[in-house]
PyMOL Python script that loads the backbone (N, CA, C, O; Angstrom):
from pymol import cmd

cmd.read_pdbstr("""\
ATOM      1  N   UNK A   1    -174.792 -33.057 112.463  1.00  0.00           N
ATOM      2  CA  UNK A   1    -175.760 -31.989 112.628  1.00  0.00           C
ATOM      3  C   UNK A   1    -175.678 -30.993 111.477  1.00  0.00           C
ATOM      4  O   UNK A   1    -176.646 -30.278 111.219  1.00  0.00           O
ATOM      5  N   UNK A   2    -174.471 -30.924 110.735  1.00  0.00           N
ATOM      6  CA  UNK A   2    -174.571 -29.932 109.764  1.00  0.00           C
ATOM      7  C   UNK A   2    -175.246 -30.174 108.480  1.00  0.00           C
ATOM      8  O   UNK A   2    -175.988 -29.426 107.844  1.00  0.00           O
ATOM      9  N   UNK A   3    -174.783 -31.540 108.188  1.00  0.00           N
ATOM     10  CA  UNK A   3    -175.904 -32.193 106.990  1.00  0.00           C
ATOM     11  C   UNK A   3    -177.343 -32.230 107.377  1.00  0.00           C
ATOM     12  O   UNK A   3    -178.241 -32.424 106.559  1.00  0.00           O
ATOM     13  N   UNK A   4    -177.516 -32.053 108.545  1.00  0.00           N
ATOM     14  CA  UNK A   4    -179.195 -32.148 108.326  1.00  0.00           C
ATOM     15  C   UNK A   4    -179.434 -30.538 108.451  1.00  0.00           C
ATOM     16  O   UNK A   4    -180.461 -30.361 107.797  1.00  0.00           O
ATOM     17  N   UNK A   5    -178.959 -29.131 109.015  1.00  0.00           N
ATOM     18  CA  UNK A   5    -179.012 -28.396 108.306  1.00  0.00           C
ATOM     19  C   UNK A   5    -179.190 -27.857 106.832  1.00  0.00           C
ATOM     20  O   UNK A   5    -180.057 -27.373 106.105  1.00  0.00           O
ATOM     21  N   UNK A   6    -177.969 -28.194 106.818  1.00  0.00           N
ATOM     22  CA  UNK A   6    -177.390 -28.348 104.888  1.00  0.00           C
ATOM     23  C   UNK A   6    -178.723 -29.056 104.281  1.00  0.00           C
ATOM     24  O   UNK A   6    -178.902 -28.703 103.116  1.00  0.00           O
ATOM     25  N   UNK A   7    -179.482 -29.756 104.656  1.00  0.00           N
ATOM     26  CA  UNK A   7    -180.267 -30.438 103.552  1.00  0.00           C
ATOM     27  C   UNK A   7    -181.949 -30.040 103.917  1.00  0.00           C
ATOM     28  O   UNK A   7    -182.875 -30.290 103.146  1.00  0.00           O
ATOM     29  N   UNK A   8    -182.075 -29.477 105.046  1.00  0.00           N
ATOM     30  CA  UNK A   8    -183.090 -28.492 105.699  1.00  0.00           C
ATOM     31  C   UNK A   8    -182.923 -27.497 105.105  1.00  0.00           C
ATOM     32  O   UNK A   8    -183.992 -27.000 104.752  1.00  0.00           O
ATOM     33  N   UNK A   9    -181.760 -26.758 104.713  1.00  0.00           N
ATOM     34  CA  UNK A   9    -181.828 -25.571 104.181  1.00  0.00           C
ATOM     35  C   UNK A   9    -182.186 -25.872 102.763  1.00  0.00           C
ATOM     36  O   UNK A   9    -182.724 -24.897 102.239  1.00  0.00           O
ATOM     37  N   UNK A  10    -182.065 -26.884 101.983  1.00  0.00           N
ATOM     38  CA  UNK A  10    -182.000 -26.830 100.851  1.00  0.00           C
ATOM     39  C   UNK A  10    -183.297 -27.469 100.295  1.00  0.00           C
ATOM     40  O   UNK A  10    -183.568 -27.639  99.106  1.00  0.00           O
ATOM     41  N   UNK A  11    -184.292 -27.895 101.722  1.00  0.00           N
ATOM     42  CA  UNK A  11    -185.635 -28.785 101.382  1.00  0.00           C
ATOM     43  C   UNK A  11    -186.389 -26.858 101.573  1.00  0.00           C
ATOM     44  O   UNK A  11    -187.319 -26.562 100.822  1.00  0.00           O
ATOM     45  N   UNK A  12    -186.138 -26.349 102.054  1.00  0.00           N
ATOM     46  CA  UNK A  12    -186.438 -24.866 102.223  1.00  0.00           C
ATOM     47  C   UNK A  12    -186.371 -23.783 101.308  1.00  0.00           C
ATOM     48  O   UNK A  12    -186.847 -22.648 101.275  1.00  0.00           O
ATOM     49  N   UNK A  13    -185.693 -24.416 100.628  1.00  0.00           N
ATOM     50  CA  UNK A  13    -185.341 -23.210  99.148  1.00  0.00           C
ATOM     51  C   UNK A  13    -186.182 -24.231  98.233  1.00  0.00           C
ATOM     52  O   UNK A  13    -186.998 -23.556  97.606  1.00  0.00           O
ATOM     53  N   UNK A  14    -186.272 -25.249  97.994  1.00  0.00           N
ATOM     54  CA  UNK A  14    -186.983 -25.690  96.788  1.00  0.00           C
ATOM     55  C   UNK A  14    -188.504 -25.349  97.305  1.00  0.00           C
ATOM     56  O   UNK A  14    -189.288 -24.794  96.534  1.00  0.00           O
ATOM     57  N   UNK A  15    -188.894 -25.709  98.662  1.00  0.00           N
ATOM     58  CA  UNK A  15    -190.288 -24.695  98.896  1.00  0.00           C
ATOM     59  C   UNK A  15    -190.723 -23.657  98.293  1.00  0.00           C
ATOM     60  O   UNK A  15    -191.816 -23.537  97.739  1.00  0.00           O
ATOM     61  N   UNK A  16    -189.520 -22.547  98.423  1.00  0.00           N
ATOM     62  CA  UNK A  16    -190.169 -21.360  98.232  1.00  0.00           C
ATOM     63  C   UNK A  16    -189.928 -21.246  97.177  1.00  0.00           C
ATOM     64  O   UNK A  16    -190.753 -20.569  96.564  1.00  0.00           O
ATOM     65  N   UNK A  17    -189.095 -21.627  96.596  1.00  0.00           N
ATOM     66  CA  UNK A  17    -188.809 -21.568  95.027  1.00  0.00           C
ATOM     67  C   UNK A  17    -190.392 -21.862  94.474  1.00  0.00           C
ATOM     68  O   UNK A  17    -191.023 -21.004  93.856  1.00  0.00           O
ATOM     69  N   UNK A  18    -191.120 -23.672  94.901  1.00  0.00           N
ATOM     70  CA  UNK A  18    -192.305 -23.836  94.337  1.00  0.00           C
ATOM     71  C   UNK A  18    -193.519 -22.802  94.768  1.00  0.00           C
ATOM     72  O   UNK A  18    -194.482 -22.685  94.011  1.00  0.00           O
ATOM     73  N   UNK A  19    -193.470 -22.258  95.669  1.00  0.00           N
ATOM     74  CA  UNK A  19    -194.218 -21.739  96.199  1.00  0.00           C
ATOM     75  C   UNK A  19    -194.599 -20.269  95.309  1.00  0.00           C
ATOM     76  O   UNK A  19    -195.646 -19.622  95.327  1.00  0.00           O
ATOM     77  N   UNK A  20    -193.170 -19.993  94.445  1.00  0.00           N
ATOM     78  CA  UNK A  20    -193.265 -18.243  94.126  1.00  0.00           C
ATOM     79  C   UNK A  20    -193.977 -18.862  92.672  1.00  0.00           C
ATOM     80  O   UNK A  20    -194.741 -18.101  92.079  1.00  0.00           O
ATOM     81  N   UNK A  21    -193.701 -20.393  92.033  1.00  0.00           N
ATOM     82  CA  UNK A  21    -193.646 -20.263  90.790  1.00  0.00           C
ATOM     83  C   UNK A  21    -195.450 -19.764  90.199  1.00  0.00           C
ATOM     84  O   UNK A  21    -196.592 -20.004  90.591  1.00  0.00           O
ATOM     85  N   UNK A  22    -194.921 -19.099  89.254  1.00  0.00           N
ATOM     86  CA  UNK A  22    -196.254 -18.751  88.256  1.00  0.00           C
ATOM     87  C   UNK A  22    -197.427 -19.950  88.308  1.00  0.00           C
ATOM     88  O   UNK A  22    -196.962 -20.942  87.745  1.00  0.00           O
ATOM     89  N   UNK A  23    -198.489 -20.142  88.685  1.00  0.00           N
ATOM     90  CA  UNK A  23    -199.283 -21.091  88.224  1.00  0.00           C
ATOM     91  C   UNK A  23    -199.440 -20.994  86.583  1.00  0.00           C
ATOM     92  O   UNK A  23    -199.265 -20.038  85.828  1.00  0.00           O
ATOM     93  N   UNK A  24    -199.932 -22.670  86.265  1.00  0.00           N
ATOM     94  CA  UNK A  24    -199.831 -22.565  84.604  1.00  0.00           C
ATOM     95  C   UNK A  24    -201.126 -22.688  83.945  1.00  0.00           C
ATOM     96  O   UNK A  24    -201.855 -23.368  84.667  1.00  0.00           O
ATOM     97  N   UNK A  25    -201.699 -22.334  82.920  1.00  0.00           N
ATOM     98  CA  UNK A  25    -202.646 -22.096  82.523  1.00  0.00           C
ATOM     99  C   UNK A  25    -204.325 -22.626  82.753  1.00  0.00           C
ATOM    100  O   UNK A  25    -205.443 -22.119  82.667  1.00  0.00           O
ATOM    101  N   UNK A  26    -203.561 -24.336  83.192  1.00  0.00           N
ATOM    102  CA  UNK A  26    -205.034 -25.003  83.459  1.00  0.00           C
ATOM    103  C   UNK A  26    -205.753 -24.569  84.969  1.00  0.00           C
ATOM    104  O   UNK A  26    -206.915 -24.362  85.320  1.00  0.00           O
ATOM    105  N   UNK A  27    -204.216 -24.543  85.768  1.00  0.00           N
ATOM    106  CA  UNK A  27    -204.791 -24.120  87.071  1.00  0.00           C
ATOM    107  C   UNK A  27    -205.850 -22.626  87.010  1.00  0.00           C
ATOM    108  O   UNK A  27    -207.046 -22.466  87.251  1.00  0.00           O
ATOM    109  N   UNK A  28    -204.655 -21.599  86.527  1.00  0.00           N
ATOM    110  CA  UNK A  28    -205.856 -20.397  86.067  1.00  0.00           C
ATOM    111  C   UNK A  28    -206.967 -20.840  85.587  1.00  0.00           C
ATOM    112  O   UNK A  28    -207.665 -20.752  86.597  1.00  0.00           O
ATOM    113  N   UNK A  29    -207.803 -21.349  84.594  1.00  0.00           N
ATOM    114  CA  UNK A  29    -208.624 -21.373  84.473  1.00  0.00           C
ATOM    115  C   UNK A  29    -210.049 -22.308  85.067  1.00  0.00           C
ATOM    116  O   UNK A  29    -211.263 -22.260  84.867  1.00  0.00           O
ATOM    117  N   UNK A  30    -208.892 -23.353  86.090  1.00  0.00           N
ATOM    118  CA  UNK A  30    -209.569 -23.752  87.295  1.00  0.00           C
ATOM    119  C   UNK A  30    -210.608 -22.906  87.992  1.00  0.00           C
ATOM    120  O   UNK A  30    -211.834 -22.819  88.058  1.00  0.00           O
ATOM    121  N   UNK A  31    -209.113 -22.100  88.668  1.00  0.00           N
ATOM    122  CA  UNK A  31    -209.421 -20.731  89.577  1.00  0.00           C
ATOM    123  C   UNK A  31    -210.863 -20.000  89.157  1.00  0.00           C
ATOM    124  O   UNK A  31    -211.901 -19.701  89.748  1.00  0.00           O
ATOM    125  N   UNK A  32    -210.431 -19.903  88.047  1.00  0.00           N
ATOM    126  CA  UNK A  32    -212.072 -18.777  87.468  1.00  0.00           C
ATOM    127  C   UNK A  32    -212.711 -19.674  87.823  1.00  0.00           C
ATOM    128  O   UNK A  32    -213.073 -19.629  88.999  1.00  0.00           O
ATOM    129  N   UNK A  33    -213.011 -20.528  87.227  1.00  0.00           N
ATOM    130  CA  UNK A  33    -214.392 -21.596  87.196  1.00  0.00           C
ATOM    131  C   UNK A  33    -215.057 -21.147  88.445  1.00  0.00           C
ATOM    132  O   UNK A  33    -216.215 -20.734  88.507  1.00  0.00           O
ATOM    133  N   UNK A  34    -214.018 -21.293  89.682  1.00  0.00           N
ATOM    134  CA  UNK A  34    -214.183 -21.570  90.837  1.00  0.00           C
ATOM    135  C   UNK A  34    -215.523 -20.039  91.635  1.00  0.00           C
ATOM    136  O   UNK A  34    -216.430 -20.017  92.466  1.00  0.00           O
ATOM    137  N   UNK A  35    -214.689 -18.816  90.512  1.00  0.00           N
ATOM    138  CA  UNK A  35    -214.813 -17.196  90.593  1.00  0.00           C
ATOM    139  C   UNK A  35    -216.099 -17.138  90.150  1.00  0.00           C
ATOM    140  O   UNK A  35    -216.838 -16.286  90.645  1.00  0.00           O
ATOM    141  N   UNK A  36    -216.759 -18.326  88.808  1.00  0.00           N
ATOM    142  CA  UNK A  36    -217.919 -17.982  88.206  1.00  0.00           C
ATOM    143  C   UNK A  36    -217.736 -17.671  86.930  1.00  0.00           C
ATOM    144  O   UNK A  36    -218.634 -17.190  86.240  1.00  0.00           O
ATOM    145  N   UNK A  37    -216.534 -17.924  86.496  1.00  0.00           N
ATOM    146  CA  UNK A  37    -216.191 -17.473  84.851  1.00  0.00           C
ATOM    147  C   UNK A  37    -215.753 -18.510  84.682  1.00  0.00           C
ATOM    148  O   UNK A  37    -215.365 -19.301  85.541  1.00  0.00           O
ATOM    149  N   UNK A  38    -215.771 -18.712  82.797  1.00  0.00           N
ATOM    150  CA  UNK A  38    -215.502 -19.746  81.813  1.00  0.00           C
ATOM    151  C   UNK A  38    -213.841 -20.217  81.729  1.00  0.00           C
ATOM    152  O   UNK A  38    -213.464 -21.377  81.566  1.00  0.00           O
ATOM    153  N   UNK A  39    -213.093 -19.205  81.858  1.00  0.00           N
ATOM    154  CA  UNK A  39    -211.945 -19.475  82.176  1.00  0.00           C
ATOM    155  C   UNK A  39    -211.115 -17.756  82.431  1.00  0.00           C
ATOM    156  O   UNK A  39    -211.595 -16.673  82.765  1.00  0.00           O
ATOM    157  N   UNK A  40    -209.890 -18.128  82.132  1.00  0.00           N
ATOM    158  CA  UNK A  40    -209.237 -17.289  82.923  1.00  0.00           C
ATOM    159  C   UNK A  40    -209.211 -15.965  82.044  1.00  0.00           C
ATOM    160  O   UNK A  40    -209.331 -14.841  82.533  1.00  0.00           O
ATOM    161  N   UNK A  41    -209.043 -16.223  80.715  1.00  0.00           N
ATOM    162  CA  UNK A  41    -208.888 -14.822  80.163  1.00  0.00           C
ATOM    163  C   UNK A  41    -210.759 -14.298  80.150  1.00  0.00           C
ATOM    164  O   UNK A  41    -210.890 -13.221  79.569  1.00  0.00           O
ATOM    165  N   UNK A  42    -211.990 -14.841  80.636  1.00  0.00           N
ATOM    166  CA  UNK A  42    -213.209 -14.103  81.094  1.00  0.00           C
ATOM    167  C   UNK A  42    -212.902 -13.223  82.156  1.00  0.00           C
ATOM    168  O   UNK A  42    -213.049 -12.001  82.137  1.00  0.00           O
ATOM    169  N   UNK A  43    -212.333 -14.126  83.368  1.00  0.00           N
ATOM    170  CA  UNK A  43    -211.865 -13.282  84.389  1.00  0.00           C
ATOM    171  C   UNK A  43    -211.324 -12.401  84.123  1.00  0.00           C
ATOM    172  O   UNK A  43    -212.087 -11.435  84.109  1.00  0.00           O
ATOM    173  N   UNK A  44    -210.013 -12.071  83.797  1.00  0.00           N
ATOM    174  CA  UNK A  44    -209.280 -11.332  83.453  1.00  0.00           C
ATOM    175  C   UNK A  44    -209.904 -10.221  82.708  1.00  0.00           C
ATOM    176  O   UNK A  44    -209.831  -9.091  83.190  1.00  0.00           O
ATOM    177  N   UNK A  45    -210.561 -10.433  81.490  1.00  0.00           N
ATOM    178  CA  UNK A  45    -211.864  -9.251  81.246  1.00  0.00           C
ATOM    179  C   UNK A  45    -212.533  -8.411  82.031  1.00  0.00           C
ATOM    180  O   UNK A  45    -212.551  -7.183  82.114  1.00  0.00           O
ATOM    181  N   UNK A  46    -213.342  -9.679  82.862  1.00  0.00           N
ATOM    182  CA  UNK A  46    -213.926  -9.161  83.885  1.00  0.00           C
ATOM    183  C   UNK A  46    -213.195  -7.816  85.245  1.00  0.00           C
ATOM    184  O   UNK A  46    -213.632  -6.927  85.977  1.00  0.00           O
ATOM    185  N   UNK A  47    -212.277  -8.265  85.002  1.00  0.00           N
ATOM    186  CA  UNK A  47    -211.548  -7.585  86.056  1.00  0.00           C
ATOM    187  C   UNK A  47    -210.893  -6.468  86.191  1.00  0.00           C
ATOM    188  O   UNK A  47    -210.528  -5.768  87.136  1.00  0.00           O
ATOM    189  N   UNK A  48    -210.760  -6.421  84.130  1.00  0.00           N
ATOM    190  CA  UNK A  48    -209.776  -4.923  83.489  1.00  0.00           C
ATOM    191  C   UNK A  48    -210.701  -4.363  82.724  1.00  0.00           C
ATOM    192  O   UNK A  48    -210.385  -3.222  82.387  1.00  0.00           O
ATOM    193  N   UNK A  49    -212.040  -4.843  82.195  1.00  0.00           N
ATOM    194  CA  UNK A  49    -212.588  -4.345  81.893  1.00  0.00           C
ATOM    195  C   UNK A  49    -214.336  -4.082  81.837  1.00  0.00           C
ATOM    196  O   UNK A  49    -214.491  -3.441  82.876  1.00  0.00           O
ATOM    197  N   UNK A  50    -214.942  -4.143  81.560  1.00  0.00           N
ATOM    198  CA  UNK A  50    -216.610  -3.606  81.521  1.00  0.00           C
ATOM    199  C   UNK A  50    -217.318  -4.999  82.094  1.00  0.00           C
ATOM    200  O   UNK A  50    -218.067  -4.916  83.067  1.00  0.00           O
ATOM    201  N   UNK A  51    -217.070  -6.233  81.485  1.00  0.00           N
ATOM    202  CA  UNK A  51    -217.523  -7.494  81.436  1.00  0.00           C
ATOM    203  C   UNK A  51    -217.903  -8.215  83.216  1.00  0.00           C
ATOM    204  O   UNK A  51    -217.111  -7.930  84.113  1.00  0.00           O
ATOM    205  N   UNK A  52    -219.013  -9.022  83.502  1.00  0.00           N
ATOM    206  CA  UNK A  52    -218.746  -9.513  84.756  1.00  0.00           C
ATOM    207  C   UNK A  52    -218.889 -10.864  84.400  1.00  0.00           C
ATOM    208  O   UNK A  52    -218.554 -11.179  83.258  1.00  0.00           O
ATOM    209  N   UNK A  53    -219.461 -11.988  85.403  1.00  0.00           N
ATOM    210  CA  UNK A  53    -219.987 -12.931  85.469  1.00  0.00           C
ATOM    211  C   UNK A  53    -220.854 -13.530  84.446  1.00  0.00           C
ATOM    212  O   UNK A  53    -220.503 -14.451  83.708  1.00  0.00           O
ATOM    213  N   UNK A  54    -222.037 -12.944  84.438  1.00  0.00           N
ATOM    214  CA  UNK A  54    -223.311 -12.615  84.505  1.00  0.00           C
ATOM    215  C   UNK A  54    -222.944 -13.115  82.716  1.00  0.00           C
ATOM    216  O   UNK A  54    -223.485 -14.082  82.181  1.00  0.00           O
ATOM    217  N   UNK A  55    -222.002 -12.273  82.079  1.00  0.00           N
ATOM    218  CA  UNK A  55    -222.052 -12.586  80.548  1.00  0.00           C
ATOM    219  C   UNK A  55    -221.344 -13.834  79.997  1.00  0.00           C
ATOM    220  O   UNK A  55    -221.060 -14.053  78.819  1.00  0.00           O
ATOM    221  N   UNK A  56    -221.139 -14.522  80.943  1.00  0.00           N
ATOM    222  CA  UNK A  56    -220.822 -15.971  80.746  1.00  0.00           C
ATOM    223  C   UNK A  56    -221.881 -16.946  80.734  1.00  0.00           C
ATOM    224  O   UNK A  56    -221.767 -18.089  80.290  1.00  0.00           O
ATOM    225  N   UNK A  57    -223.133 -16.338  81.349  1.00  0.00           N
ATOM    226  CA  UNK A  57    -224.328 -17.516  80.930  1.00  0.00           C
ATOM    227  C   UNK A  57    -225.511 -16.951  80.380  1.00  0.00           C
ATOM    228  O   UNK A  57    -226.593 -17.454  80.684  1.00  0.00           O
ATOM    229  N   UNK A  58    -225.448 -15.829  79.498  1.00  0.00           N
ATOM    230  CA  UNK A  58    -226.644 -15.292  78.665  1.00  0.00           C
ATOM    231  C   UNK A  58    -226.778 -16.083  77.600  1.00  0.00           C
ATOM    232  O   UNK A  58    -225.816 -15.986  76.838  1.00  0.00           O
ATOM    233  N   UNK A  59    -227.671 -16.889  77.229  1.00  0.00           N
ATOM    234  CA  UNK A  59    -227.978 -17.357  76.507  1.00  0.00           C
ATOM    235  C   UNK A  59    -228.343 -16.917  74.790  1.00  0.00           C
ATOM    236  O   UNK A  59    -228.756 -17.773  74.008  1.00  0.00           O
TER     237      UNK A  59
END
""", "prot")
cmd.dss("prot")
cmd.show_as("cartoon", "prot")
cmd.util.cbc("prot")
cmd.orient("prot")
């Protein structure tokens, strides 16, 4: 019973471990797509500064 603790506890820490990690760049710019922007540093514009959506498809 203690090894399956012991190895429950330790299927439990690599969870949260994956769980906290940083997403990496492609996913971010997934994400936007998803938001309506070209990628992530639009968003990120969009969000800190003046810029929205909208200037990602003016032609």
């Amino acid at each position: 019973m203690e090894k399956k603790h012991f190895a429950l506890k330790k299927l439990l820490e690599a969870v949260e471990k994956e769980l906290l990690k940083k997403p990496n760049r492609k996913t971010l710019d997934r994400l936007s797509l998803l938001a309506g922007f070209q990628d992530w540093d639009s968003f990120q514009e969009a969000l800190h500064g003046e810029a929205d959506a909208k200037t990602n498809y003016e032609v």
